[in-house]
Structures are given as structure tokens and as C-alpha cells.
N, C-alpha and C positions, 0 to 999 in steps of 0.2 A: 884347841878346845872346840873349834864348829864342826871340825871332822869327826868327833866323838859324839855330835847331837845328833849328824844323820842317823846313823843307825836306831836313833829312839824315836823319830820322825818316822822311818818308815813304820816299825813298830806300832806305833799310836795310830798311820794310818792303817795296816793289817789289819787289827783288832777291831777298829771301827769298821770298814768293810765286814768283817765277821761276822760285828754283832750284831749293822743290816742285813746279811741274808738271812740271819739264823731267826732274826725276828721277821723277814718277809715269807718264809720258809713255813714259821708256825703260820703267820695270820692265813695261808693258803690253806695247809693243812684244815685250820679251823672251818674255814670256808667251804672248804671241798666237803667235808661232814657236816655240815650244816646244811648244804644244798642238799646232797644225798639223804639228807633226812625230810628237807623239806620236799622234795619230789616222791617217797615214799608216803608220805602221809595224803599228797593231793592224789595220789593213786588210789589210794582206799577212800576216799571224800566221792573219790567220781564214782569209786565203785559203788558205794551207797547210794549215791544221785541217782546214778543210772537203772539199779534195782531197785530203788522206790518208784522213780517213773515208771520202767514197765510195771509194775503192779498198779499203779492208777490207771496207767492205757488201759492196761488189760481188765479190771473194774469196771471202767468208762464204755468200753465195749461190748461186755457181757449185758450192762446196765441196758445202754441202747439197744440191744439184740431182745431182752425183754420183754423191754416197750413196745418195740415193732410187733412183738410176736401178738401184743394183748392187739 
């Protein structure tokens, strides 16, 4: 009778193994598009930073250039 349990021992451990990759497999997945979104979006963030500030330098100096000129 215990030589007929093995084979359901390995089974249940198979399956278990499985069903940790298959679930570390998604959460990576998830991961992985989530980062990719998150890095996309701080792309356009800087991009807007960084075209707002020059528009203020560029403001800021025309401003002073002005001045000096009066």
C-alpha cells in the first residue's frame, strides 16, 4: 500500500512546484509592465520639467537683457 502513495507524493509535489512558478512567473510579468509604465511616464514628467524650465531661463534672461538695456 506505501509503494502505491509514492507516485501521488511526487504528484502533489509537481503540481505544487508548478503552481509556484506559474504564480512567480505572472507576479514578474506584472512587474515587468508596471516598471515599463512607470519609466515611460517619468520620461514625459522630465520632459515637461525640463521644457518648462527653459521657458523660464529663457524669460528670466530676456527679462534681465531689458533691464540692462533701459
Amino acid at each position: 500500500m506505501i509503494k502505491n502513495e509514492n507516485g501521488s507524493v511526487t504528484l502533489i509535489v509537481l503540481v505544487t512546484i508548478l503552481f509556484i512558478l506559474i504564480v512567480l512567473a505572472t507576479n514578474l510579468v506584472y512587474i515587468s509592465a508596471k516598471r515599463k509604465s512607470q519609466l515611460q511616464e517619468s520620461m514625459i514628467l522630465q520632459n515637461v520639467y525640463d521644457t518648462g524650465l527653459k521657458k523660464t531661463y529663457d524669460e528670466q534672461i530676456q527679462k534681465r537683457n531689458l533691464e540692462s538695456a533701459q
